[in-house]
VEXKOL-153465 format. One record per atom (N, C-alpha, C): residue in one letter; x, y, z. Coordinates in steps of 0.02 Angstrom, whole numbers, padded with zeros to 5 digits, always signed. Example, Ala and Ser with C-alpha at 12.3 -4.5 7.8 and 13.67 -1.06 7.14 Angstrom:
% VEXKOL-153465
A+00660-00284+00390A+00615-00225+00390A+00660-00165+00390S+00642-00112+00354S+00684-00053+00357S+00645+00002+00394
This chain:
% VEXKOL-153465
X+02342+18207+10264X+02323+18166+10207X+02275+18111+10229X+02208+18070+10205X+02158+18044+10204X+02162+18013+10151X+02178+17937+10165X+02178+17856+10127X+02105+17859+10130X+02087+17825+10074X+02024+17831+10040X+02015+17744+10023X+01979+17699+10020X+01974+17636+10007X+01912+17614+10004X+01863+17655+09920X+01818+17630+09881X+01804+17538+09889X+01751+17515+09916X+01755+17454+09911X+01686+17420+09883X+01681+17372+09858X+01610+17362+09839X+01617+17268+09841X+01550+17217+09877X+01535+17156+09880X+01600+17138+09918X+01651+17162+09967X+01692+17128+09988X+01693+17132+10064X+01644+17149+10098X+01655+17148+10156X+01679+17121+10223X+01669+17046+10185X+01731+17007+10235X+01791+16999+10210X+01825+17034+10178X+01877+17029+10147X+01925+17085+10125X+01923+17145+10159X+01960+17185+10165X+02044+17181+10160X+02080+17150+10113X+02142+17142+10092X+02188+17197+10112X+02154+17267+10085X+02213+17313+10088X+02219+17356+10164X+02167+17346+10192X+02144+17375+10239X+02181+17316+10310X+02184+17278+10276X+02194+17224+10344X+02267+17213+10368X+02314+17255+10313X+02389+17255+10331X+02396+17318+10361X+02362+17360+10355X+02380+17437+10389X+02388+17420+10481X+02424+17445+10501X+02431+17440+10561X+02402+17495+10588X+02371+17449+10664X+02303+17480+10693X+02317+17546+10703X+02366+17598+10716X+02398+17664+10733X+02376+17690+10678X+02372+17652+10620X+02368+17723+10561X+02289+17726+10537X+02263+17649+10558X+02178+17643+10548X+02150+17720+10547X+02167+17771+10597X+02138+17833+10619X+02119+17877+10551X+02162+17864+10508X+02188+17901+10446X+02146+17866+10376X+02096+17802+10380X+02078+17751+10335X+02028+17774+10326X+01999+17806+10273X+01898+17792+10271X+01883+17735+10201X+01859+17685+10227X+01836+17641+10203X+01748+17672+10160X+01764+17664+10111X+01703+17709+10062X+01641+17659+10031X+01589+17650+10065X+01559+17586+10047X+01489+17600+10024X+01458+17574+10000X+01381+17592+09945X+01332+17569+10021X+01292+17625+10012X+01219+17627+10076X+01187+17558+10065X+01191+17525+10007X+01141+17452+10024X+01189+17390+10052X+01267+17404+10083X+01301+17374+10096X+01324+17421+10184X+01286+17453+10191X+01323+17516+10250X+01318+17452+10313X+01270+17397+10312X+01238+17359+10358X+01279+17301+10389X+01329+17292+10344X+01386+17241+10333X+01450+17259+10387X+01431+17326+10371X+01509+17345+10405X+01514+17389+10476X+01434+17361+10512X+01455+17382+10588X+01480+17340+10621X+01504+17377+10664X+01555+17372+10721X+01609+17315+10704X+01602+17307+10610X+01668+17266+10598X+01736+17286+10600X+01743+17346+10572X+01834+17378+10563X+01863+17437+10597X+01896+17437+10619X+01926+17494+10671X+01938+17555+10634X+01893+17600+10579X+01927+17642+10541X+01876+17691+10526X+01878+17736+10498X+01813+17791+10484X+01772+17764+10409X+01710+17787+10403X+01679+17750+10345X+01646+17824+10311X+01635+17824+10254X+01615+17859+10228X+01553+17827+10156X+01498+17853+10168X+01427+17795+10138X+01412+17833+10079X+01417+17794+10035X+01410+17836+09967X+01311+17837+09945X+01296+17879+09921X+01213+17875+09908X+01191+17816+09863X+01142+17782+09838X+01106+17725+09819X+01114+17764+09727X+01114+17808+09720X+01109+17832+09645X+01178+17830+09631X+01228+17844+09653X+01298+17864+09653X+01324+17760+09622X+01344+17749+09552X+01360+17685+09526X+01426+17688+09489X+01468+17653+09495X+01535+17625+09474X+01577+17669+09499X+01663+17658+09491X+01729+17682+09518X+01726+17739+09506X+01720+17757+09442X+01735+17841+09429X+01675+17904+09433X+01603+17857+09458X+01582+17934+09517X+01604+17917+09581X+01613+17834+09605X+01636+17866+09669X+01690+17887+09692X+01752+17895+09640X+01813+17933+09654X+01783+18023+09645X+01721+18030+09590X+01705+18083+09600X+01679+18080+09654X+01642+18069+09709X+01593+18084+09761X+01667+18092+09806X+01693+18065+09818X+01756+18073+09853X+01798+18150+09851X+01817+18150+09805X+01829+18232+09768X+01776+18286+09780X+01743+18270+09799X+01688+18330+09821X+01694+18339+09903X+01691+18272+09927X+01664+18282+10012X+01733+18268+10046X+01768+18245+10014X+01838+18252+10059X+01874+18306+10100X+01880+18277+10179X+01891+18350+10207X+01975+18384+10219X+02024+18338+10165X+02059+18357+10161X+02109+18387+10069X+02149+18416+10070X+02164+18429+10011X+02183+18373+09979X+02256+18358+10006X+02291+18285+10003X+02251+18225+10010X+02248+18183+09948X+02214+18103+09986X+02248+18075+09950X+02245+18000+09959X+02258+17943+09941X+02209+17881+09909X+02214+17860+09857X+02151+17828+09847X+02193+17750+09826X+02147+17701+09878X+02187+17635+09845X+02120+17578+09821X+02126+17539+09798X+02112+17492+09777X+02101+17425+09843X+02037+17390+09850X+02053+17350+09920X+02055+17284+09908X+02103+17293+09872X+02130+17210+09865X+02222+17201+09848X+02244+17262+09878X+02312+17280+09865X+02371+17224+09940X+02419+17212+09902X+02476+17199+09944X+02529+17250+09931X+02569+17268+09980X+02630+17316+09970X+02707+17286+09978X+02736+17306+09936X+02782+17278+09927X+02845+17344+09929X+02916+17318+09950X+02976+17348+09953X+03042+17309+09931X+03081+17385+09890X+03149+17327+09851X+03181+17310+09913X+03221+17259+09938X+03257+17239+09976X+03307+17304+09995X+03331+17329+09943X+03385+17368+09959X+03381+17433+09895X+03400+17489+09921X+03413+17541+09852X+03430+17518+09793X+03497+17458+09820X+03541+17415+09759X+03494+17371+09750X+03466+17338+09771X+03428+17281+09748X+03347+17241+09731X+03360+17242+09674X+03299+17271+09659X+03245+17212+09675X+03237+17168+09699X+03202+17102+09719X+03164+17130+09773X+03076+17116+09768X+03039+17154+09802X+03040+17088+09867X+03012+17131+09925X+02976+17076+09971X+02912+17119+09988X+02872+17073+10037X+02812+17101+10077X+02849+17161+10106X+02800+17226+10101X+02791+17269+10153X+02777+17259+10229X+02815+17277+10270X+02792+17268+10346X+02747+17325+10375X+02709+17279+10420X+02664+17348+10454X+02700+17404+10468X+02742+17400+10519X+02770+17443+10524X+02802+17488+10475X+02820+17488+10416X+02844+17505+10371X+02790+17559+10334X+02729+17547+10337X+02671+17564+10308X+02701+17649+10322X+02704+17681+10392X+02708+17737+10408X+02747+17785+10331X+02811+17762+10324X+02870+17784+10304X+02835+17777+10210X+02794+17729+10202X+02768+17740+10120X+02716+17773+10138X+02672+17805+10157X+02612+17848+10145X+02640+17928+10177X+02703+17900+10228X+02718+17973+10242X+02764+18012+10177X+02797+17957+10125X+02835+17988+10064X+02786+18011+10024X+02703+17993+10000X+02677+18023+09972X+02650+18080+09982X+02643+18063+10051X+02612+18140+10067X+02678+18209+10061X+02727+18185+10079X+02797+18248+10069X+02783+18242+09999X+02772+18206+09949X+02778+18226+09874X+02701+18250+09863X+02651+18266+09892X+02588+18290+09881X+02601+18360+09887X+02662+18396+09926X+02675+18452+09926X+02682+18492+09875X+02715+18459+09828X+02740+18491+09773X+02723+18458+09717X+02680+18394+09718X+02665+18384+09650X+02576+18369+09664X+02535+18371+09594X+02478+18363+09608X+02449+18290+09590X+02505+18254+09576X+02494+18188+09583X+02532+18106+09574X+02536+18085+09624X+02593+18028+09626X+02541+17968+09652X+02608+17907+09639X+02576+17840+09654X+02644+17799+09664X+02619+17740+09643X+02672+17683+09673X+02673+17629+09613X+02735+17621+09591X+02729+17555+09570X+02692+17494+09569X+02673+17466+09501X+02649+17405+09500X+02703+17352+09500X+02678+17300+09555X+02746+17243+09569X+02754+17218+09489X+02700+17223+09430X+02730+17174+09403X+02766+17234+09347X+02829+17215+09319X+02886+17269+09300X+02912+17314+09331X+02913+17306+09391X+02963+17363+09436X+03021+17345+09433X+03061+17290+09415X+03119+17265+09415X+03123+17291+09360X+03127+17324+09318X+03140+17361+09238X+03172+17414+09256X+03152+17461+09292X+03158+17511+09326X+03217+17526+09351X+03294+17544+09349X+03321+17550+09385X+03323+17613+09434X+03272+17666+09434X+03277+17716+09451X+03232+17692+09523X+03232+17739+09586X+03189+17725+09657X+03129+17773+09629X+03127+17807+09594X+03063+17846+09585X+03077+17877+09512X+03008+17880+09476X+03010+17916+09418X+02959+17968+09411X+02956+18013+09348X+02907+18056+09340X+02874+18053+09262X+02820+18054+09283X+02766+18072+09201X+02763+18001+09154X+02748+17948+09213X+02753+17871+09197X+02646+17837+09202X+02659+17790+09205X+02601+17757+09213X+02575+17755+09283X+02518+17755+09324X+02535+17745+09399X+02459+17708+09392X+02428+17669+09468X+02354+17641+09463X+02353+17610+09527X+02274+17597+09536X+02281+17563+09611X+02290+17607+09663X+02343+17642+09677X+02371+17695+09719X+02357+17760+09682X+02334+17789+09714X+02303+17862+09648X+02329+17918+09740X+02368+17947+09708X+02376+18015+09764X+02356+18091+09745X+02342+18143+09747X+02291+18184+09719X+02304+18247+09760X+02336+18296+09764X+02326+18362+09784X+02288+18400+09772X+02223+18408+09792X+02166+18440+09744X+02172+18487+09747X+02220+18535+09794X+02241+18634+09789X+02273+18616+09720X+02252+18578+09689X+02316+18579+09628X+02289+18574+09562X+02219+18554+09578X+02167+18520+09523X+02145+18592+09493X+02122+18624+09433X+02106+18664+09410X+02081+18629+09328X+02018+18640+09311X+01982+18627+09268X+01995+18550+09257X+02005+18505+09304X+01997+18428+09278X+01937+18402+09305X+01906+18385+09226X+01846+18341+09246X+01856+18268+09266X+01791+18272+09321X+01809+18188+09357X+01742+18154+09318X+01756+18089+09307X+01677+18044+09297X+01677+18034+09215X+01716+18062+09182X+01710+18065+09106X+01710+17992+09072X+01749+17937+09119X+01773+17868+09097X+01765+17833+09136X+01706+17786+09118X+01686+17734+09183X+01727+17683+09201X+01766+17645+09140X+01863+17622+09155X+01935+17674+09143X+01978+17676+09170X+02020+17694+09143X+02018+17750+09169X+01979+17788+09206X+01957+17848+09248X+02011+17860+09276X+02079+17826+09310X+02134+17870+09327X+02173+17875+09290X+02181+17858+09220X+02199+17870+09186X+02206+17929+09146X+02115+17942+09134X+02109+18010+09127X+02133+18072+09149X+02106+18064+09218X+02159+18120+09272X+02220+18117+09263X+02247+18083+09271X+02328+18061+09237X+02354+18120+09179X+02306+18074+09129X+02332+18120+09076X+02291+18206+09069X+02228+18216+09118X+02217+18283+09120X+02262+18337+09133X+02307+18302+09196X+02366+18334+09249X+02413+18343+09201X+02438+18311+09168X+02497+18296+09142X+02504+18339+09060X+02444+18345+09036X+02418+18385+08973X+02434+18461+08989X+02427+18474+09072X+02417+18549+09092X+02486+18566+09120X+02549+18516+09099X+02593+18528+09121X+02613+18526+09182X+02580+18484+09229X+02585+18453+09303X+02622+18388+09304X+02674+18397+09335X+02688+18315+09316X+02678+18274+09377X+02701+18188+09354X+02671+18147+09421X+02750+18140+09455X+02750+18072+09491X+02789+18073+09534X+02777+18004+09548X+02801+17938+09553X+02788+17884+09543X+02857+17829+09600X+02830+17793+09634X+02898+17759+09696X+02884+17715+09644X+02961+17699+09639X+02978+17614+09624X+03009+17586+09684X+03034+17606+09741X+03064+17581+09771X+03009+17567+09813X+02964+17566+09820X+02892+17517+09823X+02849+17495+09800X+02808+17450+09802X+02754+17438+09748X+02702+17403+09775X+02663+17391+09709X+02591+17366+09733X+02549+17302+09691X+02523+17264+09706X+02482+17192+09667X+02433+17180+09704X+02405+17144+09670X+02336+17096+09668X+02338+17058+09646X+02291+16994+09655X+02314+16914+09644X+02266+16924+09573X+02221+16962+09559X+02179+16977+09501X+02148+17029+09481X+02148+17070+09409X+02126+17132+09378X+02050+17112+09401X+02008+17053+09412X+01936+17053+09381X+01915+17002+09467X+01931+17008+09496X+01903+16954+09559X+01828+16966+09570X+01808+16919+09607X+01742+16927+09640X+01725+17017+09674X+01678+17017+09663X+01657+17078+09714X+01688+17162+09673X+01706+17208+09698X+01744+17246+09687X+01707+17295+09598X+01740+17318+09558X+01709+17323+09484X+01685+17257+09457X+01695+17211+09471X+01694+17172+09443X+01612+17141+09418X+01574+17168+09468X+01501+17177+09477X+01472+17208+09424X+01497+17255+09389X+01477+17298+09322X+01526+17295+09266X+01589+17281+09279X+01646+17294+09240X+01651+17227+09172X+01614+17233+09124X+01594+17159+09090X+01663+17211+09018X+01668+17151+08979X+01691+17181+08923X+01673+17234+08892X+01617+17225+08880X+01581+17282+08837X+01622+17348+08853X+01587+17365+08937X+01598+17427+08986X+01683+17433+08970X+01718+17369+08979X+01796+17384+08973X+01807+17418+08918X+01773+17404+08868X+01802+17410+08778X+01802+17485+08770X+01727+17495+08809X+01690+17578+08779X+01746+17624+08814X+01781+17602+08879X+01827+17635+08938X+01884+17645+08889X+01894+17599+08860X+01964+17605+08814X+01956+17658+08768X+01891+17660+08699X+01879+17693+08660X+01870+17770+08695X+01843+17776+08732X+01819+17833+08770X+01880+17868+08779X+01926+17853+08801X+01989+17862+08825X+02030+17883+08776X+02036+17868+08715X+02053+17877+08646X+02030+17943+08649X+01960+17949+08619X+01946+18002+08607X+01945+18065+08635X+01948+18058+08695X+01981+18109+08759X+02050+18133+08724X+02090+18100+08723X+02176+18106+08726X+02197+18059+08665X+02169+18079+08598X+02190+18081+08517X+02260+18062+08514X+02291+18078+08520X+02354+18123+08535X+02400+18076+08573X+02387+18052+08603X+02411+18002+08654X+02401+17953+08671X+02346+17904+08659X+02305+17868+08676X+02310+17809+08623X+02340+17750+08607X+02325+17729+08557X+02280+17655+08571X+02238+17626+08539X+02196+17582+08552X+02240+17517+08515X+02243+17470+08560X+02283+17391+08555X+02257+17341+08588X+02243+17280+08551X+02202+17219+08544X+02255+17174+08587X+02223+17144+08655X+02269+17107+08713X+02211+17052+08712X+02267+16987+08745X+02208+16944+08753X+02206+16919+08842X+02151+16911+08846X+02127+16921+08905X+02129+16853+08959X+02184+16838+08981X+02214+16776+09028X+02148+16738+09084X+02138+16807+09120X+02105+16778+09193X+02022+16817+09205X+02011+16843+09168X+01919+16850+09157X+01873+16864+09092X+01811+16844+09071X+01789+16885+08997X+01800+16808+08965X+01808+16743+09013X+01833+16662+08958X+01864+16685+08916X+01915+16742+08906X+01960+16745+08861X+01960+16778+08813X+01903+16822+08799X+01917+16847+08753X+01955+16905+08740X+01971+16919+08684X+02009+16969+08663X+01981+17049+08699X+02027+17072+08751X+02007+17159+08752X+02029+17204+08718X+01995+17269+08712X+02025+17326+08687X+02070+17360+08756X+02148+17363+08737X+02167+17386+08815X+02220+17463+08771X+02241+17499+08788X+02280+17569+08758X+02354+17577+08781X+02374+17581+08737X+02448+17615+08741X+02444+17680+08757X+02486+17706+08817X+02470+17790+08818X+02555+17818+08816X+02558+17874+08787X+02616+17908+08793X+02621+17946+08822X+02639+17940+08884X+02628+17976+08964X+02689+18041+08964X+02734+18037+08944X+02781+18082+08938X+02770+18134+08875X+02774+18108+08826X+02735+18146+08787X+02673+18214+08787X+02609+18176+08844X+02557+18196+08844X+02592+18282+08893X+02645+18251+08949X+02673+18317+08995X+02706+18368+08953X+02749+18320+08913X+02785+18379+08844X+02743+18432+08818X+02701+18422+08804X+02654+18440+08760X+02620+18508+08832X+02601+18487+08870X+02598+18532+08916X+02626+18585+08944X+02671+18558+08944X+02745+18617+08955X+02740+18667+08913X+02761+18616+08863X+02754+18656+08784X+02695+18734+08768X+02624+18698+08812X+02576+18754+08790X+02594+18799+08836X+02620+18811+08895X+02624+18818+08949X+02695+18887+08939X+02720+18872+08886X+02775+18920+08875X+02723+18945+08800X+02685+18930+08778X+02651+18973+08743X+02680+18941+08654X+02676+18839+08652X+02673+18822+08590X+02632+18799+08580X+02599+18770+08522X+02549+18750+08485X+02518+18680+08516X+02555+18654+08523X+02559+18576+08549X+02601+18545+08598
């Protein structure tokens, strides 16, 4: 399995990359845009992979990724992630992830990459809701895991936000289900920080990601008016309700040969 860590304007600042302990670096390709390739010699102990000057926003370069990746199994994170673990099976109060610890969460996704074509990890914020250590055919982000022997007719690039979402619900439409840890998780100090999407990602682009997304997945997808705390000065976004279980039902469903 091959951790994948899309990054864009952050080069002294490698967050998610900087807790991995140096043993597993071997396993990291740091994915960075050719007018930035200049930034990152002989800075990080890890493999790099240089995306072309035409190649623009998250969801071609999760597609460019999906093409040249030289393994089936990957991992795709977000580089501004902290990892987090419940204290105990019983208890559900997260702390920091330890380096050392890192091994034992990327080695559970990869044993669940076996058999499912796509899992992730908890978001720290509502994992305490959860009483279950892992669920299936839920919400997942940030952490995107991907068996591509598994991928069959899903288009990548369709949604310039919300793009794992899509896949999400492509997988899950075809009767694939996910696979999701609560008994770990994942944050960021902000959806919109310096650097990162944040460079292209203006309202507008957010709104059309939402609508776009709708019209993909009718059916599932419903469009809902949030107001917007920490970027955009506040204004109101278009953000979606999705019915993630539903969307797998429905898959199953065609899958034994029903309508819907």
């Amino acid at each position: 399995m091959i951790i994948y860590i899309p990054t864009r304007g952050r080069a002294n600042n490698q967050v998610t990359l900087s807790f991995f302990p140096e043993d597993m670096r071997k396993d990291v390709v740091l994915v960075i845009d050719e007018d930035e390739k200049h930034l990152y010699e002989n800075k990080y102990d890890c493999k790099y992979m240089v995306i072309p000057e035409e190649i623009k926003g998250i969801a071609k370069k999760r597609q460019y990724i999906h093409k040249h990746t030289e393994d089936k199994k990957i991992v795709m994170l977000d580089d501004d992630l902290r990892f987090y673990i419940r204290k105990s099976p019983t208890d559900w109060h997260l702390r920091y992830l330890e380096p050392e610890e890192y091994k034992a969460l990327f080695g559970l996704l990869d044993k669940w990459l076996d058999d499912y074509a796509h899992v992730g990890v908890s978001a720290r914020e509502g994992n305490n809701r959860v009483e279950h250590l892992a669920v299936e055919n839920t919400r997942y982000m940030r952490v995107l895991g991907y068996n591509l022997g598994m991928f069959d007719n899903v288009e990548l690039g369709r949604v310039d936000v919300m793009e794992d979402f899509d896949i999400n619900l492509q997988l899950l439409r075809q009767g694939k289900p996910s696979k999701i840890s609560y008994y770990y998780a994942q944050g960021q100090k902000s959806s919109n920080a310096e650097g990162g999407c944040s460079e292209w990602r203006t309202i507008d682009v957010h709104n059309a990601g939402a609508e776009k997304l709708h019209s993909l997945h009718p059916d599932f997808v419903k469009i809902v008016e949030k107001e917007t705390k920490t970027a955009w000065n506040g204004l109101p976004r278009k953000d979606v309700n999705v019915q993630w279980k539903r969307a797998y039902n429905s898959g199953v469903n065609k899958q034994q040969g029903g309508l819907f």
